[in-house]
Structures are given as structure tokens and as C-alpha cells.
C-alpha beads as a LAMMPS data file, in Angstrom:
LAMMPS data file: protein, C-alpha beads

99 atoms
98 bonds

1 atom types
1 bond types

-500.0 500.0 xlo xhi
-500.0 500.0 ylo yhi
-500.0 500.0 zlo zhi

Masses

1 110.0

Atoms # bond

1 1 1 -288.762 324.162 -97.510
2 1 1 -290.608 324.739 -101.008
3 1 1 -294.015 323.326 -100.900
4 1 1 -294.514 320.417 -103.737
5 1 1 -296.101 322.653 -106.017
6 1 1 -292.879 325.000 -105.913
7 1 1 -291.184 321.713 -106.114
8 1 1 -292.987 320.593 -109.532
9 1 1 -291.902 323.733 -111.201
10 1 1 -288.489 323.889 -110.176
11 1 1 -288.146 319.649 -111.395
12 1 1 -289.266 321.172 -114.680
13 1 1 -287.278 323.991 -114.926
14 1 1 -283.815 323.047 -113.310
15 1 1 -283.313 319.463 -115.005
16 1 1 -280.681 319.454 -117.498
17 1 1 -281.934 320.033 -121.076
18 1 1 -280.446 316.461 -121.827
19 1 1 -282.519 314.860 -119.225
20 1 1 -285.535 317.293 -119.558
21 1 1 -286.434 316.657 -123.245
22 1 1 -287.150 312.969 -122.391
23 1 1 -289.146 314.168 -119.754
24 1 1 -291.034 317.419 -120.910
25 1 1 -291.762 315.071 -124.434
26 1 1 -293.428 312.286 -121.741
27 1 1 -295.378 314.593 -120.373
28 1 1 -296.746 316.395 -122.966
29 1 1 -297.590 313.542 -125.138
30 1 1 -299.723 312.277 -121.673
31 1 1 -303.363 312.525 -121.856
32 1 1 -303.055 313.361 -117.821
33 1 1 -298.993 314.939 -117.397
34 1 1 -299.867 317.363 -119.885
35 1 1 -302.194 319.149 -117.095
36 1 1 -299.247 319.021 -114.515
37 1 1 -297.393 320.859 -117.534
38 1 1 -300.302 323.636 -117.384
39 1 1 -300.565 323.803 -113.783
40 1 1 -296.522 324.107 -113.197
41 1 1 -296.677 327.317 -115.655
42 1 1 -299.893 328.562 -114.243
43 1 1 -297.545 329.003 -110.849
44 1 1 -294.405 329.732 -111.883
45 1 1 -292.974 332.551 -111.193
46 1 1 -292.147 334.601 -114.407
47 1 1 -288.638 333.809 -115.199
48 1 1 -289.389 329.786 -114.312
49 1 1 -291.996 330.402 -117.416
50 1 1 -289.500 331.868 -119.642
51 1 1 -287.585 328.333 -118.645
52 1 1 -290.617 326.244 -119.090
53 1 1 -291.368 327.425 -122.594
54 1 1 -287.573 327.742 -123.901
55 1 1 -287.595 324.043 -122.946
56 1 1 -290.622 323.095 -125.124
57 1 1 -289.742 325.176 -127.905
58 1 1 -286.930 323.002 -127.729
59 1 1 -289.079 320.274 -127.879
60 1 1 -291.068 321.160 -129.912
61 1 1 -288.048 322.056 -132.228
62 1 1 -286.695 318.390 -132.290
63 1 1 -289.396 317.310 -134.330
64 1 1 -290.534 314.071 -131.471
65 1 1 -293.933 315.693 -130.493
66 1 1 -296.597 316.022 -133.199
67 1 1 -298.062 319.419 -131.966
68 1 1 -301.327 318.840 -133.769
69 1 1 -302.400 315.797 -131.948
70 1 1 -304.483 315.377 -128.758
71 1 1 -303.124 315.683 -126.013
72 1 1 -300.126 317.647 -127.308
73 1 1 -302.184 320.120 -129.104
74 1 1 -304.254 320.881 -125.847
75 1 1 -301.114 322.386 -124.148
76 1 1 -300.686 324.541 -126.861
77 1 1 -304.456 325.343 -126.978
78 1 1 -303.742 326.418 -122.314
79 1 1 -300.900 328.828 -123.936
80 1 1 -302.775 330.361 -126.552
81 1 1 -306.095 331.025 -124.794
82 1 1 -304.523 331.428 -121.168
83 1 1 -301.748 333.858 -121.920
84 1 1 -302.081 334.474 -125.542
85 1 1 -298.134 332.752 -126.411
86 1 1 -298.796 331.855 -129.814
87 1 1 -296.763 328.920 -131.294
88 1 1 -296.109 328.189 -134.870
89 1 1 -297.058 324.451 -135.250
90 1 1 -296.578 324.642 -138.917
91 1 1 -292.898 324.889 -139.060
92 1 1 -292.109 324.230 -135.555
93 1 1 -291.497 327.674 -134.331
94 1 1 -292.690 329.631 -131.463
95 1 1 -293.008 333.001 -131.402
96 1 1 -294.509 335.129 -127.777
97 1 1 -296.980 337.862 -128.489
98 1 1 -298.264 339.644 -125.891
99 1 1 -301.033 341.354 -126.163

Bonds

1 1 1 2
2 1 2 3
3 1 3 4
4 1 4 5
5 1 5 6
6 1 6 7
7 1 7 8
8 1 8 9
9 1 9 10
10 1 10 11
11 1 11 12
12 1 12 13
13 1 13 14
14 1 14 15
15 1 15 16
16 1 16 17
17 1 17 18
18 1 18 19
19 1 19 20
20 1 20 21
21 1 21 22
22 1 22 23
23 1 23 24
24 1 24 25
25 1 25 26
26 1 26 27
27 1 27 28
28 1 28 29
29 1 29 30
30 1 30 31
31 1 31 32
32 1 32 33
33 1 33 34
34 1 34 35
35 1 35 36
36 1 36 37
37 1 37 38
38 1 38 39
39 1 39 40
40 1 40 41
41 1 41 42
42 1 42 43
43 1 43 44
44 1 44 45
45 1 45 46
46 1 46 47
47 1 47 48
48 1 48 49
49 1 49 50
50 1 50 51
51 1 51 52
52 1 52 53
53 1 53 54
54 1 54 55
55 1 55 56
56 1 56 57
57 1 57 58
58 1 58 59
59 1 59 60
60 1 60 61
61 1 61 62
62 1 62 63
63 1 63 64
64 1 64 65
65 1 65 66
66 1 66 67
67 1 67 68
68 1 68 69
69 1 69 70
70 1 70 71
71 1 71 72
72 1 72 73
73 1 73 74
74 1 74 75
75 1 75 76
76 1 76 77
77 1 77 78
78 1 78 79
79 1 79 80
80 1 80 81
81 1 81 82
82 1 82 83
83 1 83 84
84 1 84 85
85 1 85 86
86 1 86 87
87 1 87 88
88 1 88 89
89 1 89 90
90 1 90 91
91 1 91 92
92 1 92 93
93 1 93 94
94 1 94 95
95 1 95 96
96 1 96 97
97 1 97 98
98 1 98 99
């Protein structure tokens, strides 16, 4: 049996994008789920990230997150500094550099 971190990640990743949205938009808009949001990519495995961040570019794409307010724009801030994804919060684009 998963342990419930392994748990976490896959509830974020296997969700249907229907349900997810409402979800993912929750928790990143929470001044305390946003962390869980962090943590869950911090230990996913690499294809469960490629998930985690097709889902809030999705989000983010919908236009129901303002990704320039607190808390939303501290997730963004994790990617950036942690891994170095880069998101477009200007015109609601992301774009992965790796360098």
C-alpha cells in the first residue's frame, strides 16, 4: 500500500481534469493547501510532475486564479526558484526551461 504522501500526489494527479480544476484552483488560492501543492511536486516522481503542472497550466489558463496575488503567486515563486519552470503570468502561459 502507497504511503499517504504517495497517496497526495497520485489524488492530484489522477482526478479527472473536470473535478481537478475545482480542486487544484482551492488549493492554490489557500494560504496553507498551496504548500501541500509544493510538497506533492517536491515528491513526485517525474512523469506525476509533468501531470501536476499540465493541470495548473490549465488552471492557470482558465483565467480563475490571479497568479500575481499571495498565496497564488508563492507557488509560482517554489517553481521558479526550486526547479527553475518559468511561467508566463502576463498572458497566462507557461513555458519549462531547464537550465
Amino acid at each position: 500500500m502507497p504511503d499517504k504522501q504517495t497517496q497526495i500526489v497520485d489524488r492530484l494527479v489522477s482526478v479527472p481534469i473536470s473535478h481537478q480544476q475545482i480542486t487544484l484552483i482551492d488549493m492554490l488560492q489557500s494560504k496553507y493547501a498551496n504548500f501541500v501543492v509544493q510538497k506533492a511536486f517536491q515528491m513526485a516522481t517525474e512523469d506525476r510532475r509533468e501531470i501536476l503542472l499540465s493541470k495548473i497550466d490549465q488552471v492557470l489558463k482558465s483565467g480563475k486564479i490571479n497568479p500575481k496575488k499571495a498565496p497564488v503567486k508563492h507557488v509560482f515563486n517554489f517553481f521558479e526558484t526550486k526547479f527553475k519552470i518559468k511561467f508566463d503570468l502576463g498572458n497566462h502561459e507557461t513555458e519549462t526551461k531547464t537550465t
